[in-house]
C-alpha positions in Angstrom: 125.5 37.2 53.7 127.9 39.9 54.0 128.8 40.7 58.0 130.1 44.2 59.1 131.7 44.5 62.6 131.7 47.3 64.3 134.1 49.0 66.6 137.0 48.1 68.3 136.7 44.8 66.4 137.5 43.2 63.1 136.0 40.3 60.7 137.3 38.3 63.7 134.3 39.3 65.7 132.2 36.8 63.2 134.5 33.5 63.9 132.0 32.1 65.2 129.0 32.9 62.8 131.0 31.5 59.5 131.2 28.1 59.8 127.9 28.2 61.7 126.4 29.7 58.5 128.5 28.0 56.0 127.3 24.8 57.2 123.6 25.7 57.1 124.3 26.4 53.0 124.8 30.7 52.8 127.7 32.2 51.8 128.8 34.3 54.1 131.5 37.2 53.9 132.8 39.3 56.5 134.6 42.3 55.9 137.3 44.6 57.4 135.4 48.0 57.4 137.4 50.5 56.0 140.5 52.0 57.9 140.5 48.7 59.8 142.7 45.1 59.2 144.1 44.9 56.2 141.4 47.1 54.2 142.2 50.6 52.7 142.8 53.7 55.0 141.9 56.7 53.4 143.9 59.7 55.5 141.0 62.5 55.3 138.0 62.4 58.0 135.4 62.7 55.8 136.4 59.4 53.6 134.9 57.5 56.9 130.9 59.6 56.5 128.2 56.5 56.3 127.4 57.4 52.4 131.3 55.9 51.9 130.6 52.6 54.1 127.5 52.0 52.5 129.6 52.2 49.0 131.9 49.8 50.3 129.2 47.2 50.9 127.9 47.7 47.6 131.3 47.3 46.2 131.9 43.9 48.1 128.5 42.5 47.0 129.3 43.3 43.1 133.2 42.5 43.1 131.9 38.7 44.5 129.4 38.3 41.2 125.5 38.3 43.5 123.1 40.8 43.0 122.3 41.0 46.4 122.9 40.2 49.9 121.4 39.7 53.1 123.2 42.2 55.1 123.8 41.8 58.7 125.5 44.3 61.2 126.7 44.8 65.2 127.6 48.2 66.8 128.6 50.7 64.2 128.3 47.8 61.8 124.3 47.7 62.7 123.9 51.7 61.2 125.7 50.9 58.3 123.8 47.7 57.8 120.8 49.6 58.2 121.4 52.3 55.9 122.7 49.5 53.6 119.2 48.4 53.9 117.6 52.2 53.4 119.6 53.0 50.7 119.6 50.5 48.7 116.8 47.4 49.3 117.3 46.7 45.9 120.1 44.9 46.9 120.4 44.5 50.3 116.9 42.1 50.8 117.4 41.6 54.0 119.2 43.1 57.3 120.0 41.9 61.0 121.1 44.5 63.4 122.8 43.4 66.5 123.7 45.3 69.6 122.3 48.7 67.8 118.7 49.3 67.3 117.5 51.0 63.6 116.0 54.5 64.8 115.1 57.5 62.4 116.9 60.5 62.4 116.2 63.0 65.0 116.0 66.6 64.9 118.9 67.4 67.0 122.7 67.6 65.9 124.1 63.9 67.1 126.9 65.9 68.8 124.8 68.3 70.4 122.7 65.1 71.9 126.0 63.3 73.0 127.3 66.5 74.7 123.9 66.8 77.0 124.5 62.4 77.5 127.6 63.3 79.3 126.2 65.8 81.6 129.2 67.0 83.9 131.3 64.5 82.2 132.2 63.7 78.7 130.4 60.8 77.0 132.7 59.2 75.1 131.5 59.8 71.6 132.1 63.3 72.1 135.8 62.4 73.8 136.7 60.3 70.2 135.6 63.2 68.1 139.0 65.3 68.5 141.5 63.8 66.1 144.7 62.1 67.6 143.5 62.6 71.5 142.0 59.2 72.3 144.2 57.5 69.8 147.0 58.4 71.7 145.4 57.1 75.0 144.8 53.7 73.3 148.1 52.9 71.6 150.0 53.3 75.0 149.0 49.8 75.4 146.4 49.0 72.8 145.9 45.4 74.8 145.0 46.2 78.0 143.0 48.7 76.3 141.3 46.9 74.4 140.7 44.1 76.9 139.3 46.9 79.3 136.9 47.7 76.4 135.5 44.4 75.8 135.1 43.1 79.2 133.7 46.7 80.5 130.8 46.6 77.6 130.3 42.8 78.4 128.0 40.8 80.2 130.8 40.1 82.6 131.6 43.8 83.3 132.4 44.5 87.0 131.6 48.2 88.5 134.3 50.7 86.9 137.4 51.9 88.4 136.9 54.4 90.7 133.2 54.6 90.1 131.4 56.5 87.4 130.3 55.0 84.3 132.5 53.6 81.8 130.8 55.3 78.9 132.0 58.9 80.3 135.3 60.3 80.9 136.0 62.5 84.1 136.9 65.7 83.4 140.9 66.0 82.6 140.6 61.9 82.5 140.9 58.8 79.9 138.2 56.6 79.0 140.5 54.1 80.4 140.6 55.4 83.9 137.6 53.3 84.8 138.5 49.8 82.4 139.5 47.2 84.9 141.5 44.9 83.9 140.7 41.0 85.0 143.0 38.2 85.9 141.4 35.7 83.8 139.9 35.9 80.3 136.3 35.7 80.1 134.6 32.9 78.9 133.8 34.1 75.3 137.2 35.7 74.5 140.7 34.0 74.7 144.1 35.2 75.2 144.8 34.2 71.4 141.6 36.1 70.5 142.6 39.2 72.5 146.2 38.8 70.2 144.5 38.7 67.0 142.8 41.9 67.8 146.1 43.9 69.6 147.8 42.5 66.2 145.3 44.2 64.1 145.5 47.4 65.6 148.8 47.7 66.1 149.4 47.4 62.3 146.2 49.3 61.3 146.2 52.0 64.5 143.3 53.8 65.4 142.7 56.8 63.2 140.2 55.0 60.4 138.3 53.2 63.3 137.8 56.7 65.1 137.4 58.2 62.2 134.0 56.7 62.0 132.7 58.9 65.0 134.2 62.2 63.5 131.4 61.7 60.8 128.0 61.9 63.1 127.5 65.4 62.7 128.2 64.9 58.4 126.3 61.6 58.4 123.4 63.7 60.0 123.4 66.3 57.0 123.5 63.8 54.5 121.2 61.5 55.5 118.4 64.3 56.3 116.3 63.3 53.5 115.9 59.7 54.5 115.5 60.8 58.5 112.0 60.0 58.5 112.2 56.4 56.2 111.6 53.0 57.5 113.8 50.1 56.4 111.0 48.1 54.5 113.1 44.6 53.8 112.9 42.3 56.4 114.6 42.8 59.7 115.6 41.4 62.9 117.5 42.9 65.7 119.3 40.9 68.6 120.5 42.4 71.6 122.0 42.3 74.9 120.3 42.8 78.4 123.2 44.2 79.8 124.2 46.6 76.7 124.1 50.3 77.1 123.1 51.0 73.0 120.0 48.5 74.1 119.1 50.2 76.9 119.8 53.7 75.6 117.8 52.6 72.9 114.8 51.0 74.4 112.6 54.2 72.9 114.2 53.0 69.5 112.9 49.5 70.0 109.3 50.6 71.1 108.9 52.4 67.7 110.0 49.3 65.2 106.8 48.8 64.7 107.0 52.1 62.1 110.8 52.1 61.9 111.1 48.4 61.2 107.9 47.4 59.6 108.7 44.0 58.2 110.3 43.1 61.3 110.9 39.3 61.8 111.7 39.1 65.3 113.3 41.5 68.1 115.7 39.5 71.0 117.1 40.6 74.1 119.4 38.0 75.5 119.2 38.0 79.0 122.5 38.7 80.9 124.6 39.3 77.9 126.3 42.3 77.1 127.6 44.4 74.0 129.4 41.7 71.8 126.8 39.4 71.5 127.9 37.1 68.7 131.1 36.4 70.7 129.3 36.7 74.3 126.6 34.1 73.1 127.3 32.6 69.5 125.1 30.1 69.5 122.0 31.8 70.3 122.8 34.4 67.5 123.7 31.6 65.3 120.3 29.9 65.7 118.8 33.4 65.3 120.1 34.0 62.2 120.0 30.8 60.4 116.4 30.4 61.4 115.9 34.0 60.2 117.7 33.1 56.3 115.6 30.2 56.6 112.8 31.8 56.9 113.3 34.2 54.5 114.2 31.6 51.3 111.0 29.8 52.7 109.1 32.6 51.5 111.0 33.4 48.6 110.5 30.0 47.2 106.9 30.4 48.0 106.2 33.2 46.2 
């Protein structure tokens, strides 16, 4: 199983789903996505377009001596799972998407789509697209930052800072404006988790990670001649009840049935947020495992 985390996180996100899946017999690998941890961090924009990331996972799957790989994804992670899985189902046999439903390309620009999102604000895709302007609002303080983040996309989130939604920025503003910042942890995330993830980014910075976004509009263009493709390996998707890409993507969802046609099992966990496999580990643990197991079941049968 190879693992791809998504943003602002790191192969740390998957703590809890490596031992979980280790123990049930896989071999699972997680990865720092490119321009994140301790992977490579190429300078130029365009090094971060899905085509590369999709590379990478190929790379990772053939440097480790398999064939191929059940591929499993959360937040921008989920994407490039799935166009692991589009691309190349030759060797990706199978794909889990978590937090980020599979949809088929659309006829509209993606940052034409996230500018009309914000309305009189600015959706925060479109804020991260102009280099060095949010990562200098981050690495002021990349902890409380990214604290503010995590508990504000959570399941635990409490009503933003000044009202508004924390997936716009005011006009003049920061994203941050509206994180508020708790006196206690939450349950799923510790101070010494929160440390491994300011230590990251403090080494690694934020360019690579933001980088990522900066590629819609080119990821658009390349991808235009699979827009209208299925992912025909089987699938699952597990999200949270609470999580703006589920509820954005609820239209997404409704169309698996074409998009995701050997789809094994779609969950929304009730009262959960964003970071699901940290938010509620051992329900996506069970999900999973039950989902390999049912796919070497069938393998074996046929």
């Amino acid at each position: 199983m190879l693992l791809v985390h998504g943003f602002p996180e790191s192969w740390y996100s998957w703590r809890h789903q490596l031992p979980a899946l280790a123990a049930a017999g896989y071999r699972a690998v997680a990865i720092d996505v490119r321009g994140y941890g301790r992977s490579s961090k190429p300078a130029a924009t365009d090094a971060y377009r899905m085509l590369a990331h999709v590379a990478d996972n190929l790379g990772v799957v053939d440097a480790l001596g398999e064939g191929t790989a059940v591929v499993v994804g959360h937040d921008w992670g989920a994407p490039i799972a799935a166009n692991s899985a589009l691309l190349r189902p030759d060797v990706f046999r199978a794909v889990a998407l978590l937090s980020v439903p599979y949809a088929t390309g659309s006829p509209t620009r993606p940052t034409e789509a996230f500018r009309r999102m914000g309305g009189d604000e600015e959706f925060y895709i479109s804020y991260f697209q102009e280099p060095g302007r949010a990562e200098a609002e981050i690495e002021e303080d990349v902890r409380s930052w990214l604290l503010g983040m995590y508990l504000a996309a959570s399941g635990d989130a409490p009503r933003p800072a000044g009202g508004g939604s924390t997936a716009t920025v005011a006009p003049g503003g920061k994203l941050r404006d509206r994180f508020v910042v708790p006196e206690t942890m939450p349950a799923w995330l510790s101070e010494e988790d929160l440390g491994v993830y300011t230590g990251e980014f403090e080494r690694s910075g934020f360019a690579g990670p933001l980088n990522r976004y900066r590629n819609v509009d080119r990821d658009w263009e390349d991808l235009t001649v699979w827009a209208r493709r299925p992912i025909t390996v089987p699938s699952l998707f597990i999200g949270g009840e609470r999580d703006g890409p589920t509820m954005w993507g609820a239209s997404a969802i409704a169309r698996f049935g074409e998009s995701l046609p050997d789809l094994r099992g779609s969950h929304i966990l009730p009262g959960c947020g964003h970071w699901v496999q940290q938010e509620r580990a051992a329900e996506v643990n069970e999900l999973l495992v039950g989902f390999l197991g049912a796919l070497d079941q069938r393998r074996s049968s046929t």
